[in-house]
PDB file of N, H, CA, C and O in Angstrom:
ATOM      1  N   UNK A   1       0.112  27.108  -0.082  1.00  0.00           N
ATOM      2  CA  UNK A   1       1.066  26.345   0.698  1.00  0.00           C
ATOM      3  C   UNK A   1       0.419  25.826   1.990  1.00  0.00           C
ATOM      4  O   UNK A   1       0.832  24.817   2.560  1.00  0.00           O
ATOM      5  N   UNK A   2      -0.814  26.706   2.508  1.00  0.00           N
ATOM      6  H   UNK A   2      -1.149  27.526   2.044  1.00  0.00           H
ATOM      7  CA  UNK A   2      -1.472  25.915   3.676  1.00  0.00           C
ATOM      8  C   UNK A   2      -2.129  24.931   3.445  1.00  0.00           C
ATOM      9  O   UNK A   2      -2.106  24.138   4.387  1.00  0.00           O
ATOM     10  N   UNK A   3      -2.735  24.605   2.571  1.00  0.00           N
ATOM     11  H   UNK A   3      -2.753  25.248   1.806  1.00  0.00           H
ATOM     12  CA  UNK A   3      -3.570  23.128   2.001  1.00  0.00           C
ATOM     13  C   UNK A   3      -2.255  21.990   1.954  1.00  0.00           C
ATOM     14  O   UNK A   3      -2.467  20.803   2.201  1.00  0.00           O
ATOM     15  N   UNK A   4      -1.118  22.416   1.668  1.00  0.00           N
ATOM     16  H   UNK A   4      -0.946  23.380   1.468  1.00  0.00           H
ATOM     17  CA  UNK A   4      -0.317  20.985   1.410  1.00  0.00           C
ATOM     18  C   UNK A   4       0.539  21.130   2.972  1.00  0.00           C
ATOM     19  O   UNK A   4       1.143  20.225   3.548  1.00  0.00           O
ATOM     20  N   UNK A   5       0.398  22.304   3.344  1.00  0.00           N
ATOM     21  H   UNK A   5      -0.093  23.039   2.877  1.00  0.00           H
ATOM     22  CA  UNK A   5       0.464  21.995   5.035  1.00  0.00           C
ATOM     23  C   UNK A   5      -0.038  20.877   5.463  1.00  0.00           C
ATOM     24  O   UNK A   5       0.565  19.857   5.797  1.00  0.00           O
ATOM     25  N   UNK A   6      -1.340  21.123   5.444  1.00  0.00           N
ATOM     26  H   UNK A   6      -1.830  21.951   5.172  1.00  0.00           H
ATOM     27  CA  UNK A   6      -2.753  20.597   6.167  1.00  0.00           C
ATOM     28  C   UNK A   6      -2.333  19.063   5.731  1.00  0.00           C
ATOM     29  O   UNK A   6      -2.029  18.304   6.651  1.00  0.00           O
ATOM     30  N   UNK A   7      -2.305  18.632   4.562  1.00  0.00           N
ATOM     31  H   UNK A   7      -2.552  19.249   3.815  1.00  0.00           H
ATOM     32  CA  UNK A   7      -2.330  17.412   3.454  1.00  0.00           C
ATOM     33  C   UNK A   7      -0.941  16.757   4.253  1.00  0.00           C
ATOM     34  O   UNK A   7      -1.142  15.827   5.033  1.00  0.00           O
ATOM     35  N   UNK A   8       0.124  17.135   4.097  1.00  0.00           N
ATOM     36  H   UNK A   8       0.288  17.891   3.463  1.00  0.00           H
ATOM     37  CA  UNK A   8       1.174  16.563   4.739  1.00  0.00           C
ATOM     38  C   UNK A   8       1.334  16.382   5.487  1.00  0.00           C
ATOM     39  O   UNK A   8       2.138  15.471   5.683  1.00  0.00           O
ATOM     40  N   UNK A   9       0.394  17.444   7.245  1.00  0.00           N
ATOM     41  H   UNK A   9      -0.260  18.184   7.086  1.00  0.00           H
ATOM     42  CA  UNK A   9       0.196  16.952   8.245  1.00  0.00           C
ATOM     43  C   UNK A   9      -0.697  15.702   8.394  1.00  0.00           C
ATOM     44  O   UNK A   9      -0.402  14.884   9.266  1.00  0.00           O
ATOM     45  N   UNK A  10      -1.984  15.460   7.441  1.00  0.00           N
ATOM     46  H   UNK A  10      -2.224  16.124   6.733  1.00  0.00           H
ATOM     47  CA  UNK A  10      -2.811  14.592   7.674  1.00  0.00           C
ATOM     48  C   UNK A  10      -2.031  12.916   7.013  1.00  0.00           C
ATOM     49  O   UNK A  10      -2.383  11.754   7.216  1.00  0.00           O
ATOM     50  N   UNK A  11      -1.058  13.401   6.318  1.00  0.00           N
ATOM     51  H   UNK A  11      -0.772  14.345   6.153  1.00  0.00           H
ATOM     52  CA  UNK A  11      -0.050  12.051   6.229  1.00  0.00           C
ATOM     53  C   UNK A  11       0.370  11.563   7.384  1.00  0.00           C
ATOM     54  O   UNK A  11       0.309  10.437   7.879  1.00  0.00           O
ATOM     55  N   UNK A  12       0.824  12.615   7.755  1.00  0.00           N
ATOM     56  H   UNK A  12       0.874  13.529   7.353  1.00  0.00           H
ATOM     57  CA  UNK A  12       2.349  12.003   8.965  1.00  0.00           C
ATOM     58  C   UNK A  12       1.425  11.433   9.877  1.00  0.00           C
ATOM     59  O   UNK A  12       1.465  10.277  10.297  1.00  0.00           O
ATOM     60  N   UNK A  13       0.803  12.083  10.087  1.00  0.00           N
ATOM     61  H   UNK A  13       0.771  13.022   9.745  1.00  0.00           H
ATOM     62  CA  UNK A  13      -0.535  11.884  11.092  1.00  0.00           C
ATOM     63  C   UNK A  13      -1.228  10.358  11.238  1.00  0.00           C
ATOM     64  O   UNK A  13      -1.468   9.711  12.258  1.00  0.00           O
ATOM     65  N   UNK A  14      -1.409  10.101  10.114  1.00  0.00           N
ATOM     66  H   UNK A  14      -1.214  10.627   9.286  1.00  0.00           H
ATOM     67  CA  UNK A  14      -1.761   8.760   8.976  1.00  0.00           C
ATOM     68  C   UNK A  14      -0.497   7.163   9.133  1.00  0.00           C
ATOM     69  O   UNK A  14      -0.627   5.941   9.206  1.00  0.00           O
ATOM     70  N   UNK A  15       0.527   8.054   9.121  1.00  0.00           N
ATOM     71  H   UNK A  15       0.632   9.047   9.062  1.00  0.00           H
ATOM     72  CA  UNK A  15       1.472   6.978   8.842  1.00  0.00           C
ATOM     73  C   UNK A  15       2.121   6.436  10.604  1.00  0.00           C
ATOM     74  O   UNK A  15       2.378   5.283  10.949  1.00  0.00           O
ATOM     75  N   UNK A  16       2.227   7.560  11.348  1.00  0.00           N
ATOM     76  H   UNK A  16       2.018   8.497  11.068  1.00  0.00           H
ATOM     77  CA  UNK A  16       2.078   7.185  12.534  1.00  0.00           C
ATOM     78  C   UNK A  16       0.771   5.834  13.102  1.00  0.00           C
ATOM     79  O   UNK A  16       0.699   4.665  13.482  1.00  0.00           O
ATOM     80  N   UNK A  17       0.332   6.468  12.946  1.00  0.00           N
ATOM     81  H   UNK A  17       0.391   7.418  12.638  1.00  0.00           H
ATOM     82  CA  UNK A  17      -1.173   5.784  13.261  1.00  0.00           C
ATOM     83  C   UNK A  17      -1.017   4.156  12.817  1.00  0.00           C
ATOM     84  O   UNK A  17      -1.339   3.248  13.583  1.00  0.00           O
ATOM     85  N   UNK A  18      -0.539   3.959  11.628  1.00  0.00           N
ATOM     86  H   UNK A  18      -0.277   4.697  11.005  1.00  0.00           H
ATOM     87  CA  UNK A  18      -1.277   2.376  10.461  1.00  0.00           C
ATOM     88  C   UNK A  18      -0.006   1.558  10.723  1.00  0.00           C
ATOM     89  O   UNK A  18       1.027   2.089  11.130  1.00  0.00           O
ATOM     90  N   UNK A  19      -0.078   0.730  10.567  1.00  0.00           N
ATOM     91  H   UNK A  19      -0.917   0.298  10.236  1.00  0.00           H
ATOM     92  CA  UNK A  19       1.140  -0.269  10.976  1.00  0.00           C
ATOM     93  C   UNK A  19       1.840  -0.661   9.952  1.00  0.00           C
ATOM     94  O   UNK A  19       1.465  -1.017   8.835  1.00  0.00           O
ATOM     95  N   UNK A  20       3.416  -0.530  10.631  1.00  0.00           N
ATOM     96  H   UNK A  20       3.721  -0.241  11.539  1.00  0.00           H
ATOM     97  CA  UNK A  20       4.241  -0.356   9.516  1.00  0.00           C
ATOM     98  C   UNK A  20       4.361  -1.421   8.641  1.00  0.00           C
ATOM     99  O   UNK A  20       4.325  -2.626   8.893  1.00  0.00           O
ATOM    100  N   UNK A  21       4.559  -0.654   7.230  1.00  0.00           N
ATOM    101  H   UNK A  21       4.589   0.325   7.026  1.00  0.00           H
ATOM    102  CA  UNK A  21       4.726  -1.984   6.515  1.00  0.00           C
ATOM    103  C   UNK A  21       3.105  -2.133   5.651  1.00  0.00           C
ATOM    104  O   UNK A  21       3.233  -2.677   4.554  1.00  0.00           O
ATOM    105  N   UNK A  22       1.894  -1.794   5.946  1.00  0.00           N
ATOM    106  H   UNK A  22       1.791  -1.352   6.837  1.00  0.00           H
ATOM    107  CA  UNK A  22       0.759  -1.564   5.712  1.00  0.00           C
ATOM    108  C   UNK A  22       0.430  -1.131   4.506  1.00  0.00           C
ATOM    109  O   UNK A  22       1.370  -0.521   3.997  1.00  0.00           O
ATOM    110  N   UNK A  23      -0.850  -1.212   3.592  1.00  0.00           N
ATOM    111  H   UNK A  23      -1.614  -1.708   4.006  1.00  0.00           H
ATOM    112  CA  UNK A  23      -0.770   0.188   2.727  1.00  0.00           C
ATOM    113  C   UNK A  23      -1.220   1.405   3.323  1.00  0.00           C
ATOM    114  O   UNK A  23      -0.651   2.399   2.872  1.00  0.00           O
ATOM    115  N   UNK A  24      -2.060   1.612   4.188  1.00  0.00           N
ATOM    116  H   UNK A  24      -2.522   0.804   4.555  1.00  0.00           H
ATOM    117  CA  UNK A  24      -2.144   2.619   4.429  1.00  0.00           C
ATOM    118  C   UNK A  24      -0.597   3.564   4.867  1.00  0.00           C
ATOM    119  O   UNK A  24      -0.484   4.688   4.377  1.00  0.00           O
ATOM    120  N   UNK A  25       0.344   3.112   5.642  1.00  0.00           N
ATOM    121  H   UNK A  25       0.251   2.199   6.041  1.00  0.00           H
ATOM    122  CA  UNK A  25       1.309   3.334   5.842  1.00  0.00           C
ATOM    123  C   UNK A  25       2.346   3.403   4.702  1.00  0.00           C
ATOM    124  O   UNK A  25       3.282   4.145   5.001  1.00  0.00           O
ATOM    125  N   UNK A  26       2.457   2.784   3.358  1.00  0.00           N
ATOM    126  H   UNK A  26       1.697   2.181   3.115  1.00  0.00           H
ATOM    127  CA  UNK A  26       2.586   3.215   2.415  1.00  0.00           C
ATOM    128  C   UNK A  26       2.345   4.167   1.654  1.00  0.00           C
ATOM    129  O   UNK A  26       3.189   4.937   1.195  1.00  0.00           O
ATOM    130  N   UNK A  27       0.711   4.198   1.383  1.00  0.00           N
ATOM    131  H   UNK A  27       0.026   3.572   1.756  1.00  0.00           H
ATOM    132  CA  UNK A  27       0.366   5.239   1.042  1.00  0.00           C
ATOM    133  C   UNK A  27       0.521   6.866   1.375  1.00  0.00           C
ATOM    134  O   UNK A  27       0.278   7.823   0.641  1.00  0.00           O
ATOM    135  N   UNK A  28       1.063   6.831   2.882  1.00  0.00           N
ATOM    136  H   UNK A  28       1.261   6.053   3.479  1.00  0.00           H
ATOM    137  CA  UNK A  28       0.811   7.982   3.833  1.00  0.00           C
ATOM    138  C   UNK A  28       1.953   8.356   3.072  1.00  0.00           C
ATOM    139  O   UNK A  28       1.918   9.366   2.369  1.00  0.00           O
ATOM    140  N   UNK A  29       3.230   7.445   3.167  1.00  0.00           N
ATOM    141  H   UNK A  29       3.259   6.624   3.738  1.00  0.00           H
ATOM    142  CA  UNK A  29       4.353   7.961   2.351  1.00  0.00           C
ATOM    143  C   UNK A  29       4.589   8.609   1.291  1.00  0.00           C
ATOM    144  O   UNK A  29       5.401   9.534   1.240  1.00  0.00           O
ATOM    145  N   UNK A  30       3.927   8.210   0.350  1.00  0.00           N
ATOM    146  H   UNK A  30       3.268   7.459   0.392  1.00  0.00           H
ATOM    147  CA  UNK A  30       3.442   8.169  -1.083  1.00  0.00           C
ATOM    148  C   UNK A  30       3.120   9.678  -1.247  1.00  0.00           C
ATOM    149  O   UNK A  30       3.584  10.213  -2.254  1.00  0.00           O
ATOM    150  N   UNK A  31       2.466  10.355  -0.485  1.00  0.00           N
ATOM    151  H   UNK A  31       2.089   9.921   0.332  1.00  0.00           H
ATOM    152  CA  UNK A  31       1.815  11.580  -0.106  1.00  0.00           C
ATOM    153  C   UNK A  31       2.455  12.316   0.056  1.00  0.00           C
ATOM    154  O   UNK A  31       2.530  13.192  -0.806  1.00  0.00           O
ATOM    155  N   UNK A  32       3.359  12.406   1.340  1.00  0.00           N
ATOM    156  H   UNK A  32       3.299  11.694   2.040  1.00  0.00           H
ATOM    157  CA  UNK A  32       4.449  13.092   1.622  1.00  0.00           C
ATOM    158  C   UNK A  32       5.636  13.347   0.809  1.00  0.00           C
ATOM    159  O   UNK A  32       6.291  14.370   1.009  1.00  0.00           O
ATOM    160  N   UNK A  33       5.974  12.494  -0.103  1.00  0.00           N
ATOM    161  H   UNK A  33       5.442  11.663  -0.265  1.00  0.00           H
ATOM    162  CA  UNK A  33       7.102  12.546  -1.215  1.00  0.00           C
ATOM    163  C   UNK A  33       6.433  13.429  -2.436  1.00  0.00           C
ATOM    164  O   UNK A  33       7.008  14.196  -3.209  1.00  0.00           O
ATOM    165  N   UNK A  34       4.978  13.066  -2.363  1.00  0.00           N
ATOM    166  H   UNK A  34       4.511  12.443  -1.735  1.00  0.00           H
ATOM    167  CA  UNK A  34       4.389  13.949  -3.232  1.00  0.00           C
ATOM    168  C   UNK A  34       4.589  15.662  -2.944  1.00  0.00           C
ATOM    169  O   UNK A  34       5.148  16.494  -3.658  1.00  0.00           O
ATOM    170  N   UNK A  35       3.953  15.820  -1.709  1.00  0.00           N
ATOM    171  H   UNK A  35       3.499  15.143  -1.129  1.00  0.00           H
ATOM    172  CA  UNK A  35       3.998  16.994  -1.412  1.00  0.00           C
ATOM    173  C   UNK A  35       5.449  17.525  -1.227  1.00  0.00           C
ATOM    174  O   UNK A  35       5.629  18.609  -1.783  1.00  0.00           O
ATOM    175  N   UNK A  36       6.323  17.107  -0.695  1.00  0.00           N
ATOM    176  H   UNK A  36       6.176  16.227  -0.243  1.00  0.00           H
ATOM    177  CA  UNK A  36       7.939  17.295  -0.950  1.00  0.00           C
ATOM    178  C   UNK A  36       8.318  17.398  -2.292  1.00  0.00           C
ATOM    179  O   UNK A  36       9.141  18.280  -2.537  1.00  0.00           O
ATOM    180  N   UNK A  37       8.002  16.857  -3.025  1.00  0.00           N
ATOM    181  H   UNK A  37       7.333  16.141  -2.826  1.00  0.00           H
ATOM    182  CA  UNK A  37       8.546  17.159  -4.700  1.00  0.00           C
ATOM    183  C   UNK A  37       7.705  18.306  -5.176  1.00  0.00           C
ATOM    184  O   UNK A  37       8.317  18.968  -6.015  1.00  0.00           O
ATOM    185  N   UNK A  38       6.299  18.833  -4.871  1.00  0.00           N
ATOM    186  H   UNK A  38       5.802  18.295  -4.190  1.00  0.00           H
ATOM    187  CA  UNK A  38       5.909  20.050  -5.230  1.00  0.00           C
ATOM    188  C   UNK A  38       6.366  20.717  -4.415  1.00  0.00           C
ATOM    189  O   UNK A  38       6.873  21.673  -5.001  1.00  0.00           O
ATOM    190  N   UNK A  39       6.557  20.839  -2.983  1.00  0.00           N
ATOM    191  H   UNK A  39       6.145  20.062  -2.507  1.00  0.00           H
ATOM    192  CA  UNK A  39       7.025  21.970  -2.045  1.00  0.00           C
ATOM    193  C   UNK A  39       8.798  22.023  -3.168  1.00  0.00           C
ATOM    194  O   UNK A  39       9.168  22.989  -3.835  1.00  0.00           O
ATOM    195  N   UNK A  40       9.333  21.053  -3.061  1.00  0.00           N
ATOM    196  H   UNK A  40       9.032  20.268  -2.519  1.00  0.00           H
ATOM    197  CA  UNK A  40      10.439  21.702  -3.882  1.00  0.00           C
ATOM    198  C   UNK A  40      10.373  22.644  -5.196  1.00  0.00           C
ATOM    199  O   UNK A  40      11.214  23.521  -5.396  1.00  0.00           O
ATOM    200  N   UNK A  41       9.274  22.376  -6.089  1.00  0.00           N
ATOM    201  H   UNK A  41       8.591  21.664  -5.927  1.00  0.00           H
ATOM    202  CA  UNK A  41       9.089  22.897  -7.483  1.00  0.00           C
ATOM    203  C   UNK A  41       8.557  24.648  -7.249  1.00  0.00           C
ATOM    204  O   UNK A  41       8.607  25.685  -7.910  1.00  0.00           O
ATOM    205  N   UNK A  42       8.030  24.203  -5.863  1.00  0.00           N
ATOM    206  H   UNK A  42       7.989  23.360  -5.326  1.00  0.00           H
ATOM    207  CA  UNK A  42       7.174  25.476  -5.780  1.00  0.00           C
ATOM    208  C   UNK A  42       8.403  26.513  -4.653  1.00  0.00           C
ATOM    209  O   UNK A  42       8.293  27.721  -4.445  1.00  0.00           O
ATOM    210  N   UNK A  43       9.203  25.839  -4.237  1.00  0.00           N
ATOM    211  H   UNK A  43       9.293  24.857  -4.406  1.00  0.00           H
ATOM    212  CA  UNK A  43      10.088  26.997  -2.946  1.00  0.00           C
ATOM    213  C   UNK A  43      11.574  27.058  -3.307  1.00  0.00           C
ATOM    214  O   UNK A  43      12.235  28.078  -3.109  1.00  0.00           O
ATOM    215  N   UNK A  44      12.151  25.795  -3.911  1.00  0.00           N
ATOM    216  H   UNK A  44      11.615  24.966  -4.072  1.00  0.00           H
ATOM    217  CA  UNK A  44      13.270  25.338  -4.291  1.00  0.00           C
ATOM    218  C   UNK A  44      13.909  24.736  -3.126  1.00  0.00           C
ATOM    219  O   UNK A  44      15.122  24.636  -2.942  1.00  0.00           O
ATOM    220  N   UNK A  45      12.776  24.263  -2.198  1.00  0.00           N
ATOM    221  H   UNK A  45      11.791  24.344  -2.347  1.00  0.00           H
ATOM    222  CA  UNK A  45      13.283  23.780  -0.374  1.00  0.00           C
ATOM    223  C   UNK A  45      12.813  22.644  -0.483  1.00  0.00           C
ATOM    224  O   UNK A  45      11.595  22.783  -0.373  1.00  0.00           O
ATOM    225  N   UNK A  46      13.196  20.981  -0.723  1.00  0.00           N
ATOM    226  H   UNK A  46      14.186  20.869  -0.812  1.00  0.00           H
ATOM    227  CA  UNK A  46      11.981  19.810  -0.684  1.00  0.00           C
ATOM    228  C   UNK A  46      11.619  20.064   0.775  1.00  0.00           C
ATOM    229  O   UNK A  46      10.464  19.969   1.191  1.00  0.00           O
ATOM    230  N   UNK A  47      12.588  20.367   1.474  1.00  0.00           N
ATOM    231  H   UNK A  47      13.527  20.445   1.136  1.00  0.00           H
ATOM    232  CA  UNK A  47      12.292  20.249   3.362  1.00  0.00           C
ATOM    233  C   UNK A  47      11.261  20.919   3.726  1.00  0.00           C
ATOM    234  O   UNK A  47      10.846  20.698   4.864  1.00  0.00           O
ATOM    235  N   UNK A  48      10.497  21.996   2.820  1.00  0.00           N
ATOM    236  H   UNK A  48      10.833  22.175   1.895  1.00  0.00           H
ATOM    237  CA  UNK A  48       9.960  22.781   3.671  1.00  0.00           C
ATOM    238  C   UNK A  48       9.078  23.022   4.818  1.00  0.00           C
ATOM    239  O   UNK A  48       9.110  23.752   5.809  1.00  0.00           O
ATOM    240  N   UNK A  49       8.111  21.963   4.224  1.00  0.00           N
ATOM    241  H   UNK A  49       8.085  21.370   3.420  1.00  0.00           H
ATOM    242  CA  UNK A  49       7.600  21.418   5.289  1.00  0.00           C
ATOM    243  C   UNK A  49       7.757  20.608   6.611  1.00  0.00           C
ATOM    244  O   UNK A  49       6.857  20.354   7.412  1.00  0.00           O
ATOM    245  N   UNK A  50       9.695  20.079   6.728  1.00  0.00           N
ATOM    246  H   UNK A  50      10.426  20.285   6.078  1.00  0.00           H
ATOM    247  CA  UNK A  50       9.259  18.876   7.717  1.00  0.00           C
ATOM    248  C   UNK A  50       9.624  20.174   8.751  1.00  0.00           C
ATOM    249  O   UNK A  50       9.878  21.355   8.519  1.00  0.00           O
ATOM    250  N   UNK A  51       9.504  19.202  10.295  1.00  0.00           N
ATOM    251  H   UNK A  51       9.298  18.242  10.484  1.00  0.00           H
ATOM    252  CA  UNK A  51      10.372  20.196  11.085  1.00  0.00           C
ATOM    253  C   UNK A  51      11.105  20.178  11.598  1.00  0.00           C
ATOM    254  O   UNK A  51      11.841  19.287  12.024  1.00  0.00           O
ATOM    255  N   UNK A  52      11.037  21.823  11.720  1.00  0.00           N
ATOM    256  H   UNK A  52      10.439  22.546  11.374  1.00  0.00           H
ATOM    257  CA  UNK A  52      12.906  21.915  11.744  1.00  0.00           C
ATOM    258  C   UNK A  52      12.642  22.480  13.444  1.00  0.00           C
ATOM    259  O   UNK A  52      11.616  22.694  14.089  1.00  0.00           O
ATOM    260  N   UNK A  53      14.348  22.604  13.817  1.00  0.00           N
ATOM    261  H   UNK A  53      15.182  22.430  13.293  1.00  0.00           H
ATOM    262  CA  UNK A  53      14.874  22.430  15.531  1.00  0.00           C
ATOM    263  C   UNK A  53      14.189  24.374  15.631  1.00  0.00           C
ATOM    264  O   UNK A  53      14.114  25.238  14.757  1.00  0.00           O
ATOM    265  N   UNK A  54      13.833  24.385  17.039  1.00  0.00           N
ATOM    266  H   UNK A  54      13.894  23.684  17.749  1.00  0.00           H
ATOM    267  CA  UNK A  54      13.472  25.165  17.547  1.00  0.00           C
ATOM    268  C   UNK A  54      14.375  26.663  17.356  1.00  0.00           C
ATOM    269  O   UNK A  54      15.556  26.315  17.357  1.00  0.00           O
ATOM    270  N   UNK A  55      14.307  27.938  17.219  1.00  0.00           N
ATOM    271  H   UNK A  55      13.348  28.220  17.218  1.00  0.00           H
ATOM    272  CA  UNK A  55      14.794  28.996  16.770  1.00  0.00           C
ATOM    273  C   UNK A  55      15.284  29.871  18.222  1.00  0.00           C
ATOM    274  O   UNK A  55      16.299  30.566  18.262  1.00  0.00           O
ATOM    275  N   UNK A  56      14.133  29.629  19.627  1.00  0.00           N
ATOM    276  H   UNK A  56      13.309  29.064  19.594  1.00  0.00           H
ATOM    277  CA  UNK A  56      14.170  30.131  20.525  1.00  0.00           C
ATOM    278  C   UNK A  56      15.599  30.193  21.160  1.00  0.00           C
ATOM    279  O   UNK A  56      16.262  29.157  21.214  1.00  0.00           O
ATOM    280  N   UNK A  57      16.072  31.315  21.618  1.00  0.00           N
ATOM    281  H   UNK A  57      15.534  32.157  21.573  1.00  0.00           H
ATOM    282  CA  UNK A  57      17.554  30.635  22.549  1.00  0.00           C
ATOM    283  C   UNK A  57      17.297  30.530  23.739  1.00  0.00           C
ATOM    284  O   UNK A  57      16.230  30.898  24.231  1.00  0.00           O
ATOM    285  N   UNK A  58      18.101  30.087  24.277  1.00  0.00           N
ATOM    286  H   UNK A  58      18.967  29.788  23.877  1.00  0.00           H
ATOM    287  CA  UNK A  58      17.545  28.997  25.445  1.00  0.00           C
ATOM    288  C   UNK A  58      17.488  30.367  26.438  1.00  0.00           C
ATOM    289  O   UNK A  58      17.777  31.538  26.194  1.00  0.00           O
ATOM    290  N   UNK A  59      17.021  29.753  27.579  1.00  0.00           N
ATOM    291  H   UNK A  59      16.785  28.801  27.777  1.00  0.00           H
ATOM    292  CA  UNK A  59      17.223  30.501  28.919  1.00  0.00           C
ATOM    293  C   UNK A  59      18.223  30.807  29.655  1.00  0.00           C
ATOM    294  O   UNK A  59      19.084  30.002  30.010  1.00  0.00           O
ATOM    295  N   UNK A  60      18.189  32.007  29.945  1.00  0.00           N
ATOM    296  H   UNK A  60      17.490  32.661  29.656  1.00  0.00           H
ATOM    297  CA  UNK A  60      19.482  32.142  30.711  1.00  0.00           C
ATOM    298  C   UNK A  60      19.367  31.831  32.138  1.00  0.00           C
ATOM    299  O   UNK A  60      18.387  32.436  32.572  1.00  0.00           O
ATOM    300  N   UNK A  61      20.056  31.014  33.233  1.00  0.00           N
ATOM    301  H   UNK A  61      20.852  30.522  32.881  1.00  0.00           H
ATOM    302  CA  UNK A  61      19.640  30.262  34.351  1.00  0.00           C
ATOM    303  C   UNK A  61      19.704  31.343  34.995  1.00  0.00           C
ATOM    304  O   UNK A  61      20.344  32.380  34.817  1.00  0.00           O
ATOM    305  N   UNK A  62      18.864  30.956  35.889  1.00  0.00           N
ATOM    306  H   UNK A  62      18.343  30.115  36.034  1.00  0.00           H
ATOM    307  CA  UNK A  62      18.276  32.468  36.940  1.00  0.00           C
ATOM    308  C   UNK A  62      18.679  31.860  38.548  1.00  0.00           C
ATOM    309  O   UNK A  62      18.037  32.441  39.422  1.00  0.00           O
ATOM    310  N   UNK A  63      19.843  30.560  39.172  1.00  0.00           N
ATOM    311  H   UNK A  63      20.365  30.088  38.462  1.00  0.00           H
ATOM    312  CA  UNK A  63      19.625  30.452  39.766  1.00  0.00           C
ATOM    313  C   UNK A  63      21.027  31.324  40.889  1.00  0.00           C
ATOM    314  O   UNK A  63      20.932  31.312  42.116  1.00  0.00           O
TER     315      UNK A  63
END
């Protein structure tokens, strides 16, 4: 699961970067749906990888 970490980060990474509308920016997509349809086959989560909202609870104000 860390290699399609790595792989799905080096998409997003990818698709940010190339201008939209592009193939490379296509392609980046292409990748990510990939790895989302195995992260689903393999966790039963397609999401698993994107990210998700922070877990921390907030601070309690100290003033």
């Amino acid at each position: 699961m860390e290699k399609l970490a790595l792989g799905r980060d080096g998409a997003v990474q990818l698709s940010r970067e190339a201008k939209i509308g592009s193939m490379e920016y296509r392609l980046a997509g292409y990748v990510m749906d990939a790895i989302d349809d195995l992260a689903e086959k393999l966790t039963g989560d397609r999401c698993h990888f994107h990210n998700k909202p922070a877990t921390t609870a907030p601070r309690e104000d100290r003033g």
